[in-house]
PQR file of N, CA, C, O and H, with PARSE charges and radii, in Angstrom:
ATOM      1  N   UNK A   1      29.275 -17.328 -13.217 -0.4000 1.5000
ATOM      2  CA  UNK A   1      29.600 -16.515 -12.066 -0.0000 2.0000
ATOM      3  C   UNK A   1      29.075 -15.088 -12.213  0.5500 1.7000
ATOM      4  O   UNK A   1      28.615 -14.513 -11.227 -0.5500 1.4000
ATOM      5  N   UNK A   2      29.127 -14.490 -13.420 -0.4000 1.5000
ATOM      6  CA  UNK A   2      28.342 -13.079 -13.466 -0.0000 2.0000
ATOM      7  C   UNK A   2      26.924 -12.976 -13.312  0.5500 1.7000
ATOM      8  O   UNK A   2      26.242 -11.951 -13.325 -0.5500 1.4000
ATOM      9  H   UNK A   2      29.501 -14.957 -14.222  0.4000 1.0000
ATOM     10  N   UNK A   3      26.591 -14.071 -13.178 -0.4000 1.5000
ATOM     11  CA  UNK A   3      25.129 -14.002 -12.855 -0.0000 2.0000
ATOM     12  C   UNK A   3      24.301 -13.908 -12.168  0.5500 1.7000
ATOM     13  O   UNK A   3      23.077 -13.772 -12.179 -0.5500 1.4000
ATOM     14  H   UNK A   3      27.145 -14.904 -13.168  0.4000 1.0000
ATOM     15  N   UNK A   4      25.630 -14.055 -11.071 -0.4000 1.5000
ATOM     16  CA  UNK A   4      25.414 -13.725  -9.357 -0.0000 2.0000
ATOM     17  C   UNK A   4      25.286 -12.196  -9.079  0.5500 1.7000
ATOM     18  O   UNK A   4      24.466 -11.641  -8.347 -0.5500 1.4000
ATOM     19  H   UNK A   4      26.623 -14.166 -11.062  0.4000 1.0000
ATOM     20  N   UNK A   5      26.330 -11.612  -9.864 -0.4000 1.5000
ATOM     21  CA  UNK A   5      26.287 -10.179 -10.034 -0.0000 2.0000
ATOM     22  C   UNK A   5      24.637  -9.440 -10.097  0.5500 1.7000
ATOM     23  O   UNK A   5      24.319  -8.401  -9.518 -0.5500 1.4000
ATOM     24  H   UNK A   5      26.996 -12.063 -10.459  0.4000 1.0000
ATOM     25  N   UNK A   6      23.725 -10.308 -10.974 -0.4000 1.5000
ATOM     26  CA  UNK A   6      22.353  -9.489 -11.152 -0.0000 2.0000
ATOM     27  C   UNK A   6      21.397 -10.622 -10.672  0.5500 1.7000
ATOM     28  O   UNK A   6      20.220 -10.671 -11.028 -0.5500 1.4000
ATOM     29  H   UNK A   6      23.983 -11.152 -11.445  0.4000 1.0000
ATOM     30  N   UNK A   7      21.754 -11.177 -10.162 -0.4000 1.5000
ATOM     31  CA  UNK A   7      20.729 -11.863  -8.674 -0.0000 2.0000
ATOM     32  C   UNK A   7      20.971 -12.028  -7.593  0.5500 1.7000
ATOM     33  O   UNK A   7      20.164 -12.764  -7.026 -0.5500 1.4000
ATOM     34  H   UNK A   7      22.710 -11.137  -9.872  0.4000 1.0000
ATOM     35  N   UNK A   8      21.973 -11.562  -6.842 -0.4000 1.5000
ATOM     36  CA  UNK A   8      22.142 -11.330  -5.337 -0.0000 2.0000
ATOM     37  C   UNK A   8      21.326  -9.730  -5.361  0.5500 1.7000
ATOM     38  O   UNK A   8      20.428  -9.612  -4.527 -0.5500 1.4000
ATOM     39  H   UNK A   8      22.629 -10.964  -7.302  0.4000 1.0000
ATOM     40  N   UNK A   9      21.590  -8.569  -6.235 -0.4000 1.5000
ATOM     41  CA  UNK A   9      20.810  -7.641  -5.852 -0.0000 2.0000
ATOM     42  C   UNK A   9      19.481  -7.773  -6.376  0.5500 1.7000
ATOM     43  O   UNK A   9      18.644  -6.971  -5.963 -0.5500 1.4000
ATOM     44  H   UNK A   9      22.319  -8.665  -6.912  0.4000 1.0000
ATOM     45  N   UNK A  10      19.091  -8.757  -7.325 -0.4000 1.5000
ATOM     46  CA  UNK A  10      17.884  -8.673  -7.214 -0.0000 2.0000
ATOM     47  C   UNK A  10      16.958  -9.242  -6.353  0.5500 1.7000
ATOM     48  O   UNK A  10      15.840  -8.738  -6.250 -0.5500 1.4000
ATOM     49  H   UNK A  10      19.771  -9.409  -7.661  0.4000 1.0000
ATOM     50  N   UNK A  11      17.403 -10.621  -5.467 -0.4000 1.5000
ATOM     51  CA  UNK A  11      17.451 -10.854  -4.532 -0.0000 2.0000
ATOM     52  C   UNK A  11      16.816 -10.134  -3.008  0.5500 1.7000
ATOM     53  O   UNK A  11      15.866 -10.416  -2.278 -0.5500 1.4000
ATOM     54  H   UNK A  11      18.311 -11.031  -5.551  0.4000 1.0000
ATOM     55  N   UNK A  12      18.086  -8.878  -2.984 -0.4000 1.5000
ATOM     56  CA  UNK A  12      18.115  -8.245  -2.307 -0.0000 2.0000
ATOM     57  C   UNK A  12      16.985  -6.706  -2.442  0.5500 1.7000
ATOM     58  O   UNK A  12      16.833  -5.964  -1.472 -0.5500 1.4000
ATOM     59  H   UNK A  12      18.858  -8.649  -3.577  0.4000 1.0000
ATOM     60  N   UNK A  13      16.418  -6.497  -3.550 -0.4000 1.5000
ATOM     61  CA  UNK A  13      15.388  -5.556  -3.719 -0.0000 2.0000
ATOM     62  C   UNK A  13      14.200  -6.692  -3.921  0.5500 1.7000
ATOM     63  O   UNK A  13      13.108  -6.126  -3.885 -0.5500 1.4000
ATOM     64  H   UNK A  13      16.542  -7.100  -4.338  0.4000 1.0000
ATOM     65  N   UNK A  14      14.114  -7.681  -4.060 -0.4000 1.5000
ATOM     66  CA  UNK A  14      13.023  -8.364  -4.036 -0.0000 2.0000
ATOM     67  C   UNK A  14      12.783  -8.547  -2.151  0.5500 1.7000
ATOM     68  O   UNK A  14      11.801  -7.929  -1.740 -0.5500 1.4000
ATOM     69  H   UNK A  14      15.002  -8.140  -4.089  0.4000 1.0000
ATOM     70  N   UNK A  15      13.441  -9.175  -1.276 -0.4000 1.5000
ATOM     71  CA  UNK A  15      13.164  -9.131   0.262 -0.0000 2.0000
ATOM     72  C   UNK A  15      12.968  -8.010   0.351  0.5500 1.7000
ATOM     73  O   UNK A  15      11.838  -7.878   0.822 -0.5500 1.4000
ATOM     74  H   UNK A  15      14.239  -9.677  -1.610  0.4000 1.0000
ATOM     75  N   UNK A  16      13.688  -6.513   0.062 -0.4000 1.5000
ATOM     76  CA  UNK A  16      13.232  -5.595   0.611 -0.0000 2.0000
ATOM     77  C   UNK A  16      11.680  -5.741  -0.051  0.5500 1.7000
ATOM     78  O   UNK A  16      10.906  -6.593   0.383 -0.5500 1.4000
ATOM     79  H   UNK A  16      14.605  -6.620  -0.320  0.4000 1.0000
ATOM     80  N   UNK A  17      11.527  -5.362  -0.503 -0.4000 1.5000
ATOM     81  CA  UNK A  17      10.116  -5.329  -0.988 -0.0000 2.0000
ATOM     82  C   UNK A  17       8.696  -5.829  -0.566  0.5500 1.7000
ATOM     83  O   UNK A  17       7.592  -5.293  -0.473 -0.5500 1.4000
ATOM     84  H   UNK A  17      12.157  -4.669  -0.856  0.4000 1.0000
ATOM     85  N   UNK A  18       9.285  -7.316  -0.309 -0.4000 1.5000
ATOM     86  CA  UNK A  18       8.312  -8.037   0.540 -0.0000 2.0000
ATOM     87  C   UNK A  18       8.234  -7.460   2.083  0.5500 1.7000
ATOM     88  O   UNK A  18       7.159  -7.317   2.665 -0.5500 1.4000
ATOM     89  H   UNK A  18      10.182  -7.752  -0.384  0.4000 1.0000
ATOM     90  N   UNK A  19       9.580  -7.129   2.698 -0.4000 1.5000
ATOM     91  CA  UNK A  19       9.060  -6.689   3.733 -0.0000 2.0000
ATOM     92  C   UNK A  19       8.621  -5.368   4.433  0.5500 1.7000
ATOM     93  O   UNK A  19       8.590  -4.972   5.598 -0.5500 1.4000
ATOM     94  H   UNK A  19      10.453  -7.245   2.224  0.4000 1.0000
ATOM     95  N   UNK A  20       8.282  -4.839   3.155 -0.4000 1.5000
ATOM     96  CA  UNK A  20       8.092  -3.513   2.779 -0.0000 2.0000
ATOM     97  C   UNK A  20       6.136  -3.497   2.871  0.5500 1.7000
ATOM     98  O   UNK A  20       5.241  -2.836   3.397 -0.5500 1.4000
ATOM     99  H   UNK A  20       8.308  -5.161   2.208  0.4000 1.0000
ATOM    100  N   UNK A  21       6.310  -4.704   1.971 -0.4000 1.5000
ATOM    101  CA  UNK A  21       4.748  -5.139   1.908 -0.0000 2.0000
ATOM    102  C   UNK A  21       4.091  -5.772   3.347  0.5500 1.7000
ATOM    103  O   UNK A  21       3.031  -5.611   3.951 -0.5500 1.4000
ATOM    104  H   UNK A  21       7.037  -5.241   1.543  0.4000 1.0000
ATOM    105  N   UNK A  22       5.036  -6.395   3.506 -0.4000 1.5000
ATOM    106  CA  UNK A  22       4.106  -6.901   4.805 -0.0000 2.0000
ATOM    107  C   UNK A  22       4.356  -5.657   6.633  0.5500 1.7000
ATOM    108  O   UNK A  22       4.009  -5.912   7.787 -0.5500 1.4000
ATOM    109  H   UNK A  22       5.898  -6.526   3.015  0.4000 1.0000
ATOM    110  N   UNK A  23       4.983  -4.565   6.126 -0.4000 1.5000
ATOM    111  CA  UNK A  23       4.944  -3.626   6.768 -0.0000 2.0000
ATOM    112  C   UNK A  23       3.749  -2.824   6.716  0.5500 1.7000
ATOM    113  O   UNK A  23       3.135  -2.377   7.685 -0.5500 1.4000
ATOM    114  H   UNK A  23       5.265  -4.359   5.188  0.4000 1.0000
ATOM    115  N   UNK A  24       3.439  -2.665   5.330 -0.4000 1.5000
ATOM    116  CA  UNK A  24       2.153  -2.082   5.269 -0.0000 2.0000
ATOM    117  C   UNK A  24       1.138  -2.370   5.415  0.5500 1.7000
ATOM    118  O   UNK A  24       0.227  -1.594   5.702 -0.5500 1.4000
ATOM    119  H   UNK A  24       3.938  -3.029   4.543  0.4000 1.0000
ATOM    120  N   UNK A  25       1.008  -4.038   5.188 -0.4000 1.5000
ATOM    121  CA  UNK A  25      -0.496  -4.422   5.740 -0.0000 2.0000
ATOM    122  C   UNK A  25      -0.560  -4.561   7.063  0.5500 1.7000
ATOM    123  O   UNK A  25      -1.578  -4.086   7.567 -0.5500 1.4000
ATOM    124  H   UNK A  25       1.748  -4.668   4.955  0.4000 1.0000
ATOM    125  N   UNK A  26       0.229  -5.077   7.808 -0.4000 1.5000
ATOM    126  CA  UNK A  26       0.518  -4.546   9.344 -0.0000 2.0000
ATOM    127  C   UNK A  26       0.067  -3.009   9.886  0.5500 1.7000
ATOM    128  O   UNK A  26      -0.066  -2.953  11.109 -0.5500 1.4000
ATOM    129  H   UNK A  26       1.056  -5.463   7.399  0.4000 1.0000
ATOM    130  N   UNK A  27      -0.089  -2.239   9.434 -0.4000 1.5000
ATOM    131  CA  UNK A  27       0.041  -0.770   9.879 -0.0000 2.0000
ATOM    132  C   UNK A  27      -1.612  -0.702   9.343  0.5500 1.7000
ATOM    133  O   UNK A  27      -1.535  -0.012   8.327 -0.5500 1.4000
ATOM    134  H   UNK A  27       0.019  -2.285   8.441  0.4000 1.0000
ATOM    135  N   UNK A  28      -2.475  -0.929   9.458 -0.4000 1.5000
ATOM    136  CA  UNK A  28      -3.835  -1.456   9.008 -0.0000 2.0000
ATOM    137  C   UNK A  28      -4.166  -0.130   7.565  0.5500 1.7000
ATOM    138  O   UNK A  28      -5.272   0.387   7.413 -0.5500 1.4000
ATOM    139  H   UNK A  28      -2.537  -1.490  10.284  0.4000 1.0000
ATOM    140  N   UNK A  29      -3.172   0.128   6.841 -0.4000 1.5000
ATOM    141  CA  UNK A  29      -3.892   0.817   5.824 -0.0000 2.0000
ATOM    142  C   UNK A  29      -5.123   0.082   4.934  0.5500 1.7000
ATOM    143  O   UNK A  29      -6.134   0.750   4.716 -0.5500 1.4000
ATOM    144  H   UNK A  29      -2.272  -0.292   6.965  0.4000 1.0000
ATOM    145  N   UNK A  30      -5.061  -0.844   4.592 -0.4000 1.5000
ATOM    146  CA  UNK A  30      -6.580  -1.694   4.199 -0.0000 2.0000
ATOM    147  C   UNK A  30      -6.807  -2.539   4.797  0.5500 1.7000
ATOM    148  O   UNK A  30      -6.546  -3.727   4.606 -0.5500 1.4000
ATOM    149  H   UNK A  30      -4.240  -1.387   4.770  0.4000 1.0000
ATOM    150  N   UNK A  31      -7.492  -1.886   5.864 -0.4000 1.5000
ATOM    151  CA  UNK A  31      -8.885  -2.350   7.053 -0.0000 2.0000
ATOM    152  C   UNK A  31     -10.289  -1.720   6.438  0.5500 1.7000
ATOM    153  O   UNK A  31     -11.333  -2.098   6.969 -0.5500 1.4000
ATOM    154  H   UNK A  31      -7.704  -0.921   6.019  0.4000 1.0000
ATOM    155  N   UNK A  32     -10.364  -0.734   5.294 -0.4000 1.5000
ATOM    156  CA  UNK A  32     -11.511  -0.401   5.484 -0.0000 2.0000
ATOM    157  C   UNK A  32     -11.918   0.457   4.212  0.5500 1.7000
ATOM    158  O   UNK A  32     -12.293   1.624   4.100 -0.5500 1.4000
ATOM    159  H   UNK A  32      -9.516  -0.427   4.863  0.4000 1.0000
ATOM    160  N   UNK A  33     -11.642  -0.853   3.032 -0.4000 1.5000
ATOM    161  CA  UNK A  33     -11.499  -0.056   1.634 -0.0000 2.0000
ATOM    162  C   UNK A  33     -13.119   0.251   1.332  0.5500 1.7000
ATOM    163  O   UNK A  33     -13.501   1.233   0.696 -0.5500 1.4000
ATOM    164  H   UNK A  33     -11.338  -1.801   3.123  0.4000 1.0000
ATOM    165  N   UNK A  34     -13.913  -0.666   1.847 -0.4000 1.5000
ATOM    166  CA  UNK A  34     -15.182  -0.110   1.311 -0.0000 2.0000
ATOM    167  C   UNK A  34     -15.660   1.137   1.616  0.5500 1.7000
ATOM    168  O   UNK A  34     -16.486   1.775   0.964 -0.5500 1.4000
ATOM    169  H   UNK A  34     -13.603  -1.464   2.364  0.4000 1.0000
ATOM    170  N   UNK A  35     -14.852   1.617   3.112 -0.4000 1.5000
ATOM    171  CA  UNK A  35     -15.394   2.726   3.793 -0.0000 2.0000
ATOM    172  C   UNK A  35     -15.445   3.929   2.750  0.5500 1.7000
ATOM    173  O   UNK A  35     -16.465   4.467   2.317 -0.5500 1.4000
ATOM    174  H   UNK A  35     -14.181   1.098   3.642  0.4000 1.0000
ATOM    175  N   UNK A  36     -13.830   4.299   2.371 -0.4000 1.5000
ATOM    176  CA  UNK A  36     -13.771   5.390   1.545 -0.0000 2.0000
ATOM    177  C   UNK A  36     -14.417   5.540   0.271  0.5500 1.7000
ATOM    178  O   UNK A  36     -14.839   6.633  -0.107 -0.5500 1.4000
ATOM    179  H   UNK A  36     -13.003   3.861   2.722  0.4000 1.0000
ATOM    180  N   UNK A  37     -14.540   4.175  -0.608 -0.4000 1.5000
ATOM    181  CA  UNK A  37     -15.217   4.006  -1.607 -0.0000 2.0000
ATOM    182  C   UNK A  37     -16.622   4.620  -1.738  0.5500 1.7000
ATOM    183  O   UNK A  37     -16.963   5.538  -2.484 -0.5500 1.4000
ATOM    184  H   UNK A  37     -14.197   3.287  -0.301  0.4000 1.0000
ATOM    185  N   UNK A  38     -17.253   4.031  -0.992 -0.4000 1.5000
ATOM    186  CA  UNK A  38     -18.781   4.782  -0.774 -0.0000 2.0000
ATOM    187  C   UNK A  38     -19.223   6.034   0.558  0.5500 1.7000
ATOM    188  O   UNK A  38     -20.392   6.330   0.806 -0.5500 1.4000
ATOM    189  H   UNK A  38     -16.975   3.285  -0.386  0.4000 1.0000
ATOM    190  N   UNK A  39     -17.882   6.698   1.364 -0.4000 1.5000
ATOM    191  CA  UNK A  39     -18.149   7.817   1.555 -0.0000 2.0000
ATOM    192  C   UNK A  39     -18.192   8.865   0.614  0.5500 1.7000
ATOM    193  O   UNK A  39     -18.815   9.909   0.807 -0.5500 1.4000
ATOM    194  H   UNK A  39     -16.932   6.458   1.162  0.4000 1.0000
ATOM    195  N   UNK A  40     -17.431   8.565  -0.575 -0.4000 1.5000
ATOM    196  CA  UNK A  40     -17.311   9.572  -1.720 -0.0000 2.0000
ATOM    197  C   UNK A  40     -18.854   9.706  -2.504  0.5500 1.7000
ATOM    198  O   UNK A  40     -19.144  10.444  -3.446 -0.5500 1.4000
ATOM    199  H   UNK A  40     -16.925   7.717  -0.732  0.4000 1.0000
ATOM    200  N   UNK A  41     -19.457   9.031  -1.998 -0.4000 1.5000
ATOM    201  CA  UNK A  41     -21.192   8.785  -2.817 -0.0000 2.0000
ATOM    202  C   UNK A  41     -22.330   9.608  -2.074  0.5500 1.7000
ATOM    203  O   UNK A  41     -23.238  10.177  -2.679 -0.5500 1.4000
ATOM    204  H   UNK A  41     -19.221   8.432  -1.233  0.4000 1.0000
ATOM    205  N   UNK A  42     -22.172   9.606  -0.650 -0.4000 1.5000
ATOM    206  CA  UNK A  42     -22.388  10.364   0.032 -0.0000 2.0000
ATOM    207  C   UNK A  42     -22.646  11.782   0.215  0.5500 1.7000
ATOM    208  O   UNK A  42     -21.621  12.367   0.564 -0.5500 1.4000
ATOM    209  H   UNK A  42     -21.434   9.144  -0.159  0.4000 1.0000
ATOM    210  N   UNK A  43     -23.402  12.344   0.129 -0.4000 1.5000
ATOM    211  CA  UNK A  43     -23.956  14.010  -0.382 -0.0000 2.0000
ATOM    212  C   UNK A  43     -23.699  14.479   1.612  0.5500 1.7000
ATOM    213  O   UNK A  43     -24.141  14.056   2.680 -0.5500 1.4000
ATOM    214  H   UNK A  43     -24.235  11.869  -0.155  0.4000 1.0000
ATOM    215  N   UNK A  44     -22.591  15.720   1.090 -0.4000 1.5000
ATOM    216  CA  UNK A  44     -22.553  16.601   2.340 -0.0000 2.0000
ATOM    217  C   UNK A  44     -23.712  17.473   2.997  0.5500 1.7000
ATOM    218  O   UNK A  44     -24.666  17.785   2.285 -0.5500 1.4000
ATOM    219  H   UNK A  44     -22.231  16.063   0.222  0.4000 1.0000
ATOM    220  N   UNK A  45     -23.674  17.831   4.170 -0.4000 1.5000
ATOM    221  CA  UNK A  45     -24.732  18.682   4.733 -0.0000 2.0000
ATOM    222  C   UNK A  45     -25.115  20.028   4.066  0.5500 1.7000
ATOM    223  O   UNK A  45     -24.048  20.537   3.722 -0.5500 1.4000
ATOM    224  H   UNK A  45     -22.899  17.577   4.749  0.4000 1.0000
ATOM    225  N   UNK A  46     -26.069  20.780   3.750 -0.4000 1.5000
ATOM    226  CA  UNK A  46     -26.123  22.011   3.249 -0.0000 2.0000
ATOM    227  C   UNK A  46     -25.289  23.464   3.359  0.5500 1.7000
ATOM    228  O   UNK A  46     -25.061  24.435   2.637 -0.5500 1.4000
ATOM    229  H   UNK A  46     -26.935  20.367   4.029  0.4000 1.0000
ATOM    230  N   UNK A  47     -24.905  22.898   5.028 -0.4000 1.5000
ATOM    231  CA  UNK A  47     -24.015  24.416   5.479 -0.0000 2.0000
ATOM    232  C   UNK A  47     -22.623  23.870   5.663  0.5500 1.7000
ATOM    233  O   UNK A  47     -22.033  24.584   6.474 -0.5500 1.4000
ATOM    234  H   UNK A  47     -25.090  22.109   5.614  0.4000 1.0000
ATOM    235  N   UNK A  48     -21.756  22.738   5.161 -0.4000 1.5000
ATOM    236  CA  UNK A  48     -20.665  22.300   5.570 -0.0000 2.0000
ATOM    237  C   UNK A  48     -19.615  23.620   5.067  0.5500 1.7000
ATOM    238  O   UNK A  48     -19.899  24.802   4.873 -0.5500 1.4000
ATOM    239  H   UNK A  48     -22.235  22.159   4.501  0.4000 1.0000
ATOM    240  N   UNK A  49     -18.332  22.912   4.949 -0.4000 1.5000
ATOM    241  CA  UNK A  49     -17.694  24.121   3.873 -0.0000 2.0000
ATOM    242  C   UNK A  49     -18.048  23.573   2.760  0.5500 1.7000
ATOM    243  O   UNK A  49     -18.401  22.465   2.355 -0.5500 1.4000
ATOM    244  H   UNK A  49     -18.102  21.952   5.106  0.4000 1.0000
ATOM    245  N   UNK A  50     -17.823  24.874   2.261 -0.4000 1.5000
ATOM    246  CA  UNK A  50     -17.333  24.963   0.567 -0.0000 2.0000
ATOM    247  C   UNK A  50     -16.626  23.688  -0.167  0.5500 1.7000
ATOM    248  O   UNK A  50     -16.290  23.765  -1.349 -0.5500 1.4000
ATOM    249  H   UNK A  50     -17.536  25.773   2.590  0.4000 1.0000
TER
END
């Protein structure tokens, strides 16, 4: 019976979690990992800023 004690909340931080995760891929943060990857390779204009 105490064992319920440390798996109903783990349980319960494990769902949160997942739907934590599938909140975020929903919200399109990686739609477009290559983009940033190789804008960083990319040499700025001569007069941009600093």
């Amino acid at each position: 019976m105490t064992i319920l004690g440390f798996l109903i909340p783990l349980a319960l931080v494990g769902g949160l979690a997942g739907l934590f995760f599938f909140r975020v891929l929903r919200s399109g943060r990686f739609e477009d990992l290559d983009g940033a990857a190789n804008r960083i390779l990319i040499d700025d204009p001569a007069g941009g800023e600093p």
